[in-house]
C-alpha positions in Angstrom: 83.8 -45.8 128.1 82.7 -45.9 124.4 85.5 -45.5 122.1 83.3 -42.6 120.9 85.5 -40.5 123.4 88.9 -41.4 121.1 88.2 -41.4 118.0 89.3 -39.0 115.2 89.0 -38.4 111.6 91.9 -36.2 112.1 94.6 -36.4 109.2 96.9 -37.3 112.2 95.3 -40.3 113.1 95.3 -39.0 116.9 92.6 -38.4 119.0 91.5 -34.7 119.6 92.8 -35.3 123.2 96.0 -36.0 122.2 96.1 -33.3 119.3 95.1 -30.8 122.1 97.5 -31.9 124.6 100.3 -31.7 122.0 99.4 -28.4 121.4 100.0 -26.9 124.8 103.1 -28.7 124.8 104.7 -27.9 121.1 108.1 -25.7 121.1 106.1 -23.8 118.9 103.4 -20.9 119.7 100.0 -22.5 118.8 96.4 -20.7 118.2 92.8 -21.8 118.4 89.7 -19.7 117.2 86.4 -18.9 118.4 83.6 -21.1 117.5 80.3 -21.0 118.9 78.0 -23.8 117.0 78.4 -26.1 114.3 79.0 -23.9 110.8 81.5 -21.8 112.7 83.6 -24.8 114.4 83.8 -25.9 110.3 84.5 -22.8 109.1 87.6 -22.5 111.8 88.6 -25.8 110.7 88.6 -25.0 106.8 90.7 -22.1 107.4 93.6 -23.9 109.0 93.2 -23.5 112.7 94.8 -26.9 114.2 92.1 -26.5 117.3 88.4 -24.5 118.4 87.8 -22.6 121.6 84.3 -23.0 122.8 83.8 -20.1 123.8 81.2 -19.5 126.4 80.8 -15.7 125.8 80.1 -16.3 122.5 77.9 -19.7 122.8 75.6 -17.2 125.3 75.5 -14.8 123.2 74.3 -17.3 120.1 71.7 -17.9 122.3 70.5 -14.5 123.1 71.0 -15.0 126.8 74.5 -13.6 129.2 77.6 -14.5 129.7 76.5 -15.3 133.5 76.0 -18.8 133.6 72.0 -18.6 131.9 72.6 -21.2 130.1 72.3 -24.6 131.0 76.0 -26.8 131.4 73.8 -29.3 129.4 72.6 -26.6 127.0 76.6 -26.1 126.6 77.4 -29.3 126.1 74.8 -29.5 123.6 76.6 -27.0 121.4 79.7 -29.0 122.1 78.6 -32.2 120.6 77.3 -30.6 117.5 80.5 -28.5 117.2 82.7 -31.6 117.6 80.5 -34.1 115.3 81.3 -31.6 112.4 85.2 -31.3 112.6 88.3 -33.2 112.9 90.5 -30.6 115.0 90.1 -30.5 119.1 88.0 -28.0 120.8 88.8 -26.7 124.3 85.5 -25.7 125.8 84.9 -22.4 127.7 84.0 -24.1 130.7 83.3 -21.2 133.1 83.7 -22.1 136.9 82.5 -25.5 135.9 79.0 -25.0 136.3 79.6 -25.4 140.3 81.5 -27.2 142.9 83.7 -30.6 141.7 81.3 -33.2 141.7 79.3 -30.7 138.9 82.8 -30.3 137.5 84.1 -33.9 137.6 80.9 -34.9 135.7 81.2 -32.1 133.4 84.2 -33.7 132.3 82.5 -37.3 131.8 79.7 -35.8 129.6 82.7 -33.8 127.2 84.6 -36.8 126.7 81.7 -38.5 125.7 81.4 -35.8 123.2 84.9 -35.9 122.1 85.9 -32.7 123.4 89.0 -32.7 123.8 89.8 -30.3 126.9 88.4 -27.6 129.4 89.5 -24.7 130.7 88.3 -23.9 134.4 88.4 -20.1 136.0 89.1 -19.8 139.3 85.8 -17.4 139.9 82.8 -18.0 141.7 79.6 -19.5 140.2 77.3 -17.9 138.6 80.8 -16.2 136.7 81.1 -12.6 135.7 82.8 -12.2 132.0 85.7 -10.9 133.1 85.5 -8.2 130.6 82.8 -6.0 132.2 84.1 -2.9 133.8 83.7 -2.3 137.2 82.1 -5.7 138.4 83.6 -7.6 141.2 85.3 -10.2 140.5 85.4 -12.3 143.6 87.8 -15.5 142.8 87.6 -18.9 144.2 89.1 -20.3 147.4 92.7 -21.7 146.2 92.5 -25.0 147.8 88.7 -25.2 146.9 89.8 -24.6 143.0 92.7 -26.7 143.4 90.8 -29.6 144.4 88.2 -29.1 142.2 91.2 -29.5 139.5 92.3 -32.8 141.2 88.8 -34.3 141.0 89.0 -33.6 137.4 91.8 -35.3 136.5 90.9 -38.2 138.7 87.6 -38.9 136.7 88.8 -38.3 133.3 89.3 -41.6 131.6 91.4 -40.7 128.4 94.8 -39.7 130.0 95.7 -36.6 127.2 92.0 -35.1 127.8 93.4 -31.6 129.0 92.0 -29.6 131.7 93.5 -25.7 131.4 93.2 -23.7 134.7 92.4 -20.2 134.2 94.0 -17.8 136.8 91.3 -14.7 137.2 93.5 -13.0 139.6 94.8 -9.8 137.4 91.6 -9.2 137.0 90.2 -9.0 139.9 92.5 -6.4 140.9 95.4 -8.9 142.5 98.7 -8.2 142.0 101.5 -10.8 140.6 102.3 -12.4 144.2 98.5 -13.9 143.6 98.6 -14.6 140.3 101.9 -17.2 140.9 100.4 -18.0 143.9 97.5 -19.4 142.1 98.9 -20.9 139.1 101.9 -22.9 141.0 99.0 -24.5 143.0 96.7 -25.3 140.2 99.8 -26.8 138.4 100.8 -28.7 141.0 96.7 -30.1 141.7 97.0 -31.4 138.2 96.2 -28.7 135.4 97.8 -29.4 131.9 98.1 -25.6 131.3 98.0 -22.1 133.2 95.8 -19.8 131.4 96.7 -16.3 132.5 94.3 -13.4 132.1 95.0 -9.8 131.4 92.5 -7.3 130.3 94.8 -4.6 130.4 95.8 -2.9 126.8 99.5 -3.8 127.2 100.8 -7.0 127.6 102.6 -5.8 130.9 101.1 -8.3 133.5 101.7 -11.4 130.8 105.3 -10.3 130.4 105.9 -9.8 134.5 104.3 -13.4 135.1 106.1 -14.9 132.2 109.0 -13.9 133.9 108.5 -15.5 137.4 106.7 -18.5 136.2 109.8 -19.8 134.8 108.9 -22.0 132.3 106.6 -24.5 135.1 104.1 -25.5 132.8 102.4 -24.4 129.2 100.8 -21.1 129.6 97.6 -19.8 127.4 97.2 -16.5 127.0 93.5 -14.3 125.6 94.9 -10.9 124.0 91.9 -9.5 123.0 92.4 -6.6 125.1 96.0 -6.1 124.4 95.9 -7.0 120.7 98.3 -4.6 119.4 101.0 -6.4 120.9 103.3 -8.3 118.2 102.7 -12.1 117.8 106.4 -12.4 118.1 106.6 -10.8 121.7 104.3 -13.9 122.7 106.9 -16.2 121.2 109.9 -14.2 122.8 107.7 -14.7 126.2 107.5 -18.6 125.6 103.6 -18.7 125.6 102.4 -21.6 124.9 99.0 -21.0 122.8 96.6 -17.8 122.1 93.2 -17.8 122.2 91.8 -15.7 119.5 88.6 -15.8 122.1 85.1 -14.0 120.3 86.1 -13.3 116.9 83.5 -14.9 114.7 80.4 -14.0 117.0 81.2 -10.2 117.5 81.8 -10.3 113.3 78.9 -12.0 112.4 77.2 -9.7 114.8 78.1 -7.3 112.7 77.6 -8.6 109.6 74.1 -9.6 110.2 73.6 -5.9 111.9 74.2 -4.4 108.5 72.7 -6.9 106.2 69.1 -6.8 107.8 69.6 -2.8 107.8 70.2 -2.5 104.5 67.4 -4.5 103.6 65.2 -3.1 105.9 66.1 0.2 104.6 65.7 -0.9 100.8 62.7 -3.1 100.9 64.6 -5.1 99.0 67.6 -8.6 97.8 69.6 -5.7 95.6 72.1 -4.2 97.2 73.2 -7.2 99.5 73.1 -10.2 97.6 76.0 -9.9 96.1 77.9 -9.3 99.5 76.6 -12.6 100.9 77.3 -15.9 101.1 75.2 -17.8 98.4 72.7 -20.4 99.6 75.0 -23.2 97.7 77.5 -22.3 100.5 75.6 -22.8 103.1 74.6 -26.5 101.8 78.4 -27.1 100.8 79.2 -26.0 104.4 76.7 -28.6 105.5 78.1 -31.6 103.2 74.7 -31.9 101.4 77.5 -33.8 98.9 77.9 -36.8 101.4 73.8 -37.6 101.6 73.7 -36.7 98.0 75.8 -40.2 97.4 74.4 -42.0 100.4 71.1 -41.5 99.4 72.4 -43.4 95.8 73.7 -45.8 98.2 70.9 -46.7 101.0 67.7 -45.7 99.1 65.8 -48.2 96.4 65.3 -46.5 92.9 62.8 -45.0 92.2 60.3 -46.2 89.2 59.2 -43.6 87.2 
């Protein structure tokens, strides 16, 4: 493999794999932000965030297409590789079902760590996925041993030992009960998975709290609140969750954003009333380290005679 796949400008000195991985397992509660292309993975970074979720609601929506598998694994992975070149923090992709049975999986994996991704997080649903947001869509979940496997053949053709494959139990909401959801997430553990990611879209934090209970401390567990997001940071800690997902943040506000900057100027016919609300165009190019070619170009072009 090319040392591409371990390499890292972190401050740390580790790899993004192993960053990741030491994440999921820190005594302390961890948290990763939405990203969904280059500018925003940089953006997540400058603000502190020690990792990036890909997420794939949000890279679909970037590209004007669902959140139903429409877009290409290699249109994903595409995103990916722009998102990692940029920053210095791992990124756990969003990586749906695994864009179909393990071998698509398994090579999935291959083509991220390539990338220097440094994890991804597989639902137990069936391909094409459903976002598991929608109301009142089936949700029809994966054969356990089928998933489970699939899991296994992950591990087995990952190459750096800390890349981290997170397993995402769908089985809340899909209408199963707690017996399921255990069921589930003791098997994927046990086929290899790194981390349980257990998803709730109630508005209380009441199935979390009842599976917290009877997992037991197995294994990390990641946890999405964006449905339940009154709930106190603290009462994640008191749970012993592992890491939160802050899951579609910067799409759904610079959705909004965007919304009512091209209305007002639509309405106004003209720069004056939102310029001064907006990022400047010096931003954008700072955000873009115009600096670096700046003194490269001083470096690697011959002078010019006037």
């Amino acid at each position: 493999m090319s040392q591409r796949g371990y390499a890292s400008n972190a401050p740390s000195g580790k790899p993004k794999t192993t960053q990741l991985k030491e994440m999921l397992n820190s005594s302390e509660l961890e948290f990763i932000m939405e990203a969904h292309n280059g500018l925003s993975a940089r953006i997540v970074q400058e603000a502190g965030f020690k990792g990036i979720w890909g997420s794939g609601l949000s890279i679909s929506a970037q590209m004007g297409v669902r959140d139903s598998n429409e877009a290409s694994w290699t249109q994903v992975v595409d995103v990916m590789e722009f998102m990692s070149d940029v920053t210095d923090i791992p990124i756990l992709l969003d990586a749906d079902t695994g864009y179909g049975n393990f071998n698509n999986a398994r090579r999935l994996v291959r083509k991220l760590e390539q990338r220097n991704v440094a994890g991804a997080c597989l639902e137990d649903k069936l391909f094409p996925k459903t976002n598991s947001l929608h109301d009142g869509r089936a949700q029809p979940l994966a054969d356990i041993d089928e998933f489970s496997l699939k899991i296994k053949a992950c591990k087995d053709s990952q190459t750096d030992p800390d890349f981290c494959i997170v397993a995402r139990v769908e089985a809340f909401i899909a209408g199963w009960g707690l017996e399921e959801a255990l069921r589930r997430a003791e098997a994927y553990r046990n086929a290899g998975a790194d981390a349980i990611l257990m998803h709730s879209k109630r508005s209380d934090p009441k199935e979390i709290e009842e599976f917290m209970k009877a997992w037991n401390n197995q294994g990390p567990v990641v946890i999405v609140p964006t449905k339940y997001y009154t709930t106190p940071t603290q009462d994640f800690r008191d749970m012993g969750i592992s890491m939160v997902i802050w899951a579609n943040h910067n799409i759904r506000a610079s959705i909004a954003a965007i919304q009512g900057t091209t209305a007002q100027i639509f309405k106004d016919q003209s720069l004056l009333n939102v310029e001064g609300k907006i990022a400047t165009v010096k931003e954008i190019f700072r955000l873009q380290r115009d600096h670096e070619l700046v003194e490269a170009e001083k470096k690697y072009l011959p002078e010019t005679k006037s």
